[in-house]
N, C-alpha and C positions, 0 to 999 in steps of 0.2 A: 377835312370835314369832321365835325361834334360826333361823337359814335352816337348821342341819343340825337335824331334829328326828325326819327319818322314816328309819323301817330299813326296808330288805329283808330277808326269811327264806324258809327252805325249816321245812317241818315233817316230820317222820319218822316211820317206822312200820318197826320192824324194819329201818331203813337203809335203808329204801325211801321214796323223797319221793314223800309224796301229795298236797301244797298247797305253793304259792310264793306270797306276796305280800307287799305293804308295812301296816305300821303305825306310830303313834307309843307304842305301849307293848307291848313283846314278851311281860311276863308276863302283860298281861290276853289277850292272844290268843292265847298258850299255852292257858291256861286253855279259852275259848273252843273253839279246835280238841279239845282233849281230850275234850268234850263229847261227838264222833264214834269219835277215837281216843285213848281211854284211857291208853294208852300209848307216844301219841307224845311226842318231843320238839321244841322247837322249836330250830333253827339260823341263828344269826346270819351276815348274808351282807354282808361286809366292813362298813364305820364308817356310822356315821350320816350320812345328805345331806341333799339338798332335798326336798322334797315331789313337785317336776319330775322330777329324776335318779331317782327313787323309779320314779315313774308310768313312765319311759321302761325302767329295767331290768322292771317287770313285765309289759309288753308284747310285750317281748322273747323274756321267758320263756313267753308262752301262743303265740309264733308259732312258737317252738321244739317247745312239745308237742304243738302242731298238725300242723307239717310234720312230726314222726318217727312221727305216727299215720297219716299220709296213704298 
C-alpha cells in the first residue's frame, strides 16, 4: 500500500461545515454523507498523507469542536 493514500475533508452544507474526517476515496464518501445532506459538498483538505498524519489531523479537529462548544 502508497504511504499517501488517505485524505482529509470537511463536507459542506450551505458553507457551513457539518462533518470533518478522513477517507481513502472522497467520492464514495461524498456520496455517503449526502445520504444525510443532500446538498452538501465535499472539501478536500490539503494533498494526500498517511493513514497516521490522517488520524492525527482528525483528532485535532474533534478537540477543536469540542473546546469551542464548551
Amino acid at each position: 500500500m502508497a504511504a499517501e493514500t488517505t485524505y482529509r475533508y470537511r463536507f459542506r452544507v450551505d458553507g457551513r461545515v457539518v462533518h470533518c474526517g478522513i477517507t481513502t476515496d472522497l467520492a464514495r464518501r461524498e456520496q455517503e454523507h449526502r445520504r444525510r445532506w443532500p446538498t452538501g459538498r465535499i472539501e478536500q483538505v490539503g494533498q494526500a498523507t498517511t493513514r497516521e498524519e490522517a488520524w492525527r489531523w482528525e483528532r485535532q479537529q474533534a478537540e477543536q469542536r469540542y473546546n469551542s462548544a464548551s
